[in-house]
C-alpha positions in Angstrom: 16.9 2.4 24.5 14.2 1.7 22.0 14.2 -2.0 20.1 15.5 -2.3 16.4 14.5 -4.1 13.6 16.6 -5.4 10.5 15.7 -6.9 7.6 17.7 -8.4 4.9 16.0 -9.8 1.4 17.8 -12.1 -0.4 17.7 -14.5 -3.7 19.2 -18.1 -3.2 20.5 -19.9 -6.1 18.9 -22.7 -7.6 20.1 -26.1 -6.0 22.0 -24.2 -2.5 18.4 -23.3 -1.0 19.7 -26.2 2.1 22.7 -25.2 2.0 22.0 -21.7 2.6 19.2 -22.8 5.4 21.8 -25.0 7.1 24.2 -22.1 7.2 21.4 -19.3 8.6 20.9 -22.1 11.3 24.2 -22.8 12.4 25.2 -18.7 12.4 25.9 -18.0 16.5 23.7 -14.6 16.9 25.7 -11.7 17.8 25.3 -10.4 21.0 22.3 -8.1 21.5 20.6 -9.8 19.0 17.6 -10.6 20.9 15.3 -13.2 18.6 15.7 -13.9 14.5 13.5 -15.3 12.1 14.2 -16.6 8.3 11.0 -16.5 6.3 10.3 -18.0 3.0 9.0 -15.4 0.8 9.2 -17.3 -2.5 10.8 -20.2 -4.5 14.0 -19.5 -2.9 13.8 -16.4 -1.9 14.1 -15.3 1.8 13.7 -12.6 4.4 16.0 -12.8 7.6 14.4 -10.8 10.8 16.2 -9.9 13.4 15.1 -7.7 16.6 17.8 -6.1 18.3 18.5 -4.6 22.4 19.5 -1.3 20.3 20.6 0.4 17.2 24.0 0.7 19.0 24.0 -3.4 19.4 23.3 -3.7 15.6 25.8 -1.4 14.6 28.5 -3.2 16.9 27.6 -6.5 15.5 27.8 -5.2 11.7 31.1 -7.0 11.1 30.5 -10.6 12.4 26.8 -10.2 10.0 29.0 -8.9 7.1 31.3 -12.5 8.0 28.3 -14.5 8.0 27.3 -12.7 4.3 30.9 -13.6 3.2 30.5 -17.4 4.1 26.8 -17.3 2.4 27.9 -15.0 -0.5 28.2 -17.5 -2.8 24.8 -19.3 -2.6 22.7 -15.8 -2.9 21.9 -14.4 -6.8 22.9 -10.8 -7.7 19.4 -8.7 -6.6 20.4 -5.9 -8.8 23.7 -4.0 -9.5 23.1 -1.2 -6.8 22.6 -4.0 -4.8 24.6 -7.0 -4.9 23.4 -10.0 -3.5 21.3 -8.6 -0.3 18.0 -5.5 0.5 18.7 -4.8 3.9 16.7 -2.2 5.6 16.7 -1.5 9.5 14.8 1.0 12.0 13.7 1.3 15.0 9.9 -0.2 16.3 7.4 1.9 16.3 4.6 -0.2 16.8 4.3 -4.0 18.3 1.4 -6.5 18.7 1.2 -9.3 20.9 -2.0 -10.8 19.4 
């Protein structure tokens, strides 16, 4: 099985940035998760990474992410009304660099 990317954009609102962090730090990755990665993209905005085993492993760890969301929802700005508080996007890798 091929390797699978997700990617999840998302505003944090002013004053909860460490919150927010401390919570994406403490979150137990879901099995078949294989690495993650939180990057700062603005102010306080963020882009969590994740690279999966498979589509399959994503899609079985959908509701214990969607948990996670639930504890965070709070801290995270409305992105737009179609929306809601998060962009995810996910696929599967097509290309890959080591250096």
């Amino acid at each position: 099985m091929a390797d699978f990317l997700n990617c999840v954009r998302v505003v944090v609102k002013q004053g909860f940035e460490q919150r927010y962090l401390d919570a994406v730090e403490a979150w137990v990755s879901p099995k078949g998760m294989r690495e993650r990665y939180l990057a700062r993209t603005g102010e306080r905005a963020f882009c969590f990474v994740a690279l999966w085993d498979s589509e399959d492993s994503l899609v079985e760890a959908r509701p214990q992410m969607i948990e996670h969301l639930n504890s965070v929802r709070d801290l995270l700005e409305e992105l737009s009304p179609e929306l809601g508080v998060t962009d995810p996007v996910s696929g599967p890798v097509i290309h890959c660099s080591n250096g």
